[in-house]
C-alpha positions as CSV (number, residue, x, y, z in Angstrom):
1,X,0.3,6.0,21.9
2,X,-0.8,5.7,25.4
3,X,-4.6,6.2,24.7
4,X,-5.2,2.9,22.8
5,X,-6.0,0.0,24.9
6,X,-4.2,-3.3,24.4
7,X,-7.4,-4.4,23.1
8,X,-7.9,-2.5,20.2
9,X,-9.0,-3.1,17.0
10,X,-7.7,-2.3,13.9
11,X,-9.5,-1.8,10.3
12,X,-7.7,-2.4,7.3
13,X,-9.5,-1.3,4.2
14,X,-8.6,-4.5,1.4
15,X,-9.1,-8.0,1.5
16,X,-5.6,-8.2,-0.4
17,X,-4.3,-10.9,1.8
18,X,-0.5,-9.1,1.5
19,X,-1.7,-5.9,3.0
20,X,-3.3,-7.3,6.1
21,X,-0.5,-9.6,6.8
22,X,1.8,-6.6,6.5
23,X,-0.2,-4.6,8.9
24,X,-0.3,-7.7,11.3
25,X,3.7,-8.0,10.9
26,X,4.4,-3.8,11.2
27,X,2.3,-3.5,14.3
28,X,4.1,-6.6,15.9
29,X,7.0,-4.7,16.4
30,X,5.0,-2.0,18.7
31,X,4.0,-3.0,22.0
32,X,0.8,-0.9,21.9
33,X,-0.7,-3.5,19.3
34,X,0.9,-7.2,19.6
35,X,-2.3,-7.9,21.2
36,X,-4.6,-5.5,18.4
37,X,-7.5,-7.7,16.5
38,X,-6.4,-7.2,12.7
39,X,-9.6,-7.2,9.9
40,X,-9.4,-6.6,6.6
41,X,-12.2,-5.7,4.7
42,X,-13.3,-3.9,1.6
43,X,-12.8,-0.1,1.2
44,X,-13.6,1.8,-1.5
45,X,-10.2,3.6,-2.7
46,X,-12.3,6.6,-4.9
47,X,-9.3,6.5,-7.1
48,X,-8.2,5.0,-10.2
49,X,-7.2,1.5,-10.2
50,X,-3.8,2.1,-11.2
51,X,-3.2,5.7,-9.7
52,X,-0.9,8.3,-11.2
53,X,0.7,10.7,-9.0
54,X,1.6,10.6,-5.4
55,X,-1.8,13.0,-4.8
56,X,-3.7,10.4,-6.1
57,X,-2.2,7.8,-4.7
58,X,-2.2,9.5,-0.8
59,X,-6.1,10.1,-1.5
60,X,-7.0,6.5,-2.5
61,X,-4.8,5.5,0.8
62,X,-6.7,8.6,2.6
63,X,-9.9,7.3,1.1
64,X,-9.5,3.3,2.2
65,X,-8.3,4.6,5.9
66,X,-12.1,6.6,6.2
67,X,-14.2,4.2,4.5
68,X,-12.4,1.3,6.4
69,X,-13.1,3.3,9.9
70,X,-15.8,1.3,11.5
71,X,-16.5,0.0,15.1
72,X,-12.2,0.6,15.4
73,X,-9.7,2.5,17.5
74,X,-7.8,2.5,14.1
75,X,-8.0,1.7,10.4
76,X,-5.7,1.5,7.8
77,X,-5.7,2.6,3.7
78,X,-2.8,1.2,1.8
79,X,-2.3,2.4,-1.7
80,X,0.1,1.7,-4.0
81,X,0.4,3.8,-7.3
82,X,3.1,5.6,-9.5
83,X,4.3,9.4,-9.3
84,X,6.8,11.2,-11.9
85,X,9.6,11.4,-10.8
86,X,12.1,13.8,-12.4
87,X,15.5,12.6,-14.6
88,X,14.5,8.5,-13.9
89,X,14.6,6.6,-16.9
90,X,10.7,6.2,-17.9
91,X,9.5,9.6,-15.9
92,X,8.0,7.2,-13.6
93,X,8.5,5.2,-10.3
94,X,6.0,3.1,-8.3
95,X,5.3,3.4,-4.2
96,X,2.7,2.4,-1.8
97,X,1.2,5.2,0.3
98,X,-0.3,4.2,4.0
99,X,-3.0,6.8,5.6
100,X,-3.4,5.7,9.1
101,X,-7.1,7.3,10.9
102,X,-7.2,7.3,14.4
103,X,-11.3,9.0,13.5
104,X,-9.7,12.9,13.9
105,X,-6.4,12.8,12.0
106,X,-4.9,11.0,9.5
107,X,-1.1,9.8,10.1
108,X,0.5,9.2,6.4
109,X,3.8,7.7,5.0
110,X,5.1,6.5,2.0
111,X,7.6,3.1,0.9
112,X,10.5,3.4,-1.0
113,X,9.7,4.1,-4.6
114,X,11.1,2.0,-7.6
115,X,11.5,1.9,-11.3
116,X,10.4,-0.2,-14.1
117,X,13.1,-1.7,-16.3
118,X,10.9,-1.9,-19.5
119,X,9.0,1.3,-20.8
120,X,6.4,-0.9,-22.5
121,X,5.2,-1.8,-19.5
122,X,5.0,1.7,-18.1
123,X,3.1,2.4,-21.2
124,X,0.7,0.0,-21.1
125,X,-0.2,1.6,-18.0
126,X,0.1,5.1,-18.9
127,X,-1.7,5.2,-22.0
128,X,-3.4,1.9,-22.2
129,X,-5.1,1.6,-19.2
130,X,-3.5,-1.6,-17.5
131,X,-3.6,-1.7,-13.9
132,X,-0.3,-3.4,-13.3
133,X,-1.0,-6.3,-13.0
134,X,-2.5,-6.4,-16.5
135,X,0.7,-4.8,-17.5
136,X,3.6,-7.3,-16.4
137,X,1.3,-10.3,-17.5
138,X,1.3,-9.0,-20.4
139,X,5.2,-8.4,-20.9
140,X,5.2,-11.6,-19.7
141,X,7.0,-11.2,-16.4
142,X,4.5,-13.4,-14.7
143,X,1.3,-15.6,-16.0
144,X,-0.2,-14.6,-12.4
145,X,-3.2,-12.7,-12.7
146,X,-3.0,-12.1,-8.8
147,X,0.3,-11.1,-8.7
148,X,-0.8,-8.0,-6.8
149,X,-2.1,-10.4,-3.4
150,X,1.3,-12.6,-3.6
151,X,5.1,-11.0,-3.9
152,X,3.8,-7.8,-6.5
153,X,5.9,-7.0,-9.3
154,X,8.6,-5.7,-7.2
155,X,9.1,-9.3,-6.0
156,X,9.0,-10.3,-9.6
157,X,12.1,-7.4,-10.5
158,X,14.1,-8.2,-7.8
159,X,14.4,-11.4,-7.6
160,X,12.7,-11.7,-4.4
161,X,15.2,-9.8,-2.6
162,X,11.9,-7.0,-2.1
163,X,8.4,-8.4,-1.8
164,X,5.3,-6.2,-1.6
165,X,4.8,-7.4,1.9
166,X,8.1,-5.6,2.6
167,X,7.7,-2.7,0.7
168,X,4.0,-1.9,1.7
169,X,5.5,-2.9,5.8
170,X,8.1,0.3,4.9
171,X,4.9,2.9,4.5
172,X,2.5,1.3,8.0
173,X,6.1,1.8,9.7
174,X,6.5,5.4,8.3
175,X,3.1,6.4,9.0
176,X,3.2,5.4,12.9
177,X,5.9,7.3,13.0
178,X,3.4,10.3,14.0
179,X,1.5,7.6,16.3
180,X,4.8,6.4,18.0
181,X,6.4,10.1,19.2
């Protein structure tokens, strides 16, 4: 990572205050960018709103990283989404995807993924088009509407023992794993 200057800046396409604080706290650990200027701002994903599979979920992260690439060394696309996953208990689990765009190459990698515990909310999703948000308010895990900007549902399901801060740091540390070596 020797090309980027201590005074870089960095793009991160959402306003979602969790996601730019994540980047801020991943890149902390790196030399290279303790000193990087950190913006969020809005970037179209070109997905779904709740993505489906881990293709769609890479291209909305792909997708934020581009559209966030503006008058920056780097930029950032998080996206979080659900894939199928074989033999789990609802077919389904959730993960954030990070695309990192250095303006030739994308750099990706992928959180831990989890499972719902309830299948109605999973459906709601699925086949009634709740993002999930929508979908643990209305199971009634949470009366937060912006759930999604504070500790996420996995937060919620675990007690606080995982936030989304946490999880979505795991994918921006994955990703610079092909910036780092």
């Amino acid at each position: 990572m020797e090309k980027f200057s201590i005074n870089m800046k960095i793009k991160v396409g959402s306003k979602n205050k969790v996601k730019v604080e994540a980047v801020k706290e991943a890149l902390n650990d790196y030399n290279q960018f303790t000193q990087a200027e950190v913006e969020g701002l809005s970037a179209d994903s070109g997905v779904s709103d709740q993505p489906k599979s881990l293709e769609e979920t890479i291209e909305g992260a792909i997708n934020r990283a581009r559209n966030a690439f503006q008058d920056c060394d780097l930029s950032i696309g998080l996206e979080s989404g659900l894939m199928p996953v074989p033999k789990s208990k609802t077919g389904y689990m959730d993960f954030c995807a990070c695309a990192i765009y250095d303006g030739q190459n994308f750099h990706l990698g992928l959180s831990s993924a989890w499972e719902f515990p309830k299948k109605e909310i999973l459906d709601d999703i699925l086949n009634n088009n709740l993002d999930m948000s929508q979908a643990i308010n209305k199971a009634g895990l949470t009366t937060n509407p912006d759930i999604g900007s504070e500790e996420g549902a996995i937060g919620i399901l675990t007690k606080g023992r995982l936030n989304r801060k946490a999880y979505t740091k795991q994918a921006i540390i994955t990703a610079l794993i092909h910036l780092d070596n």
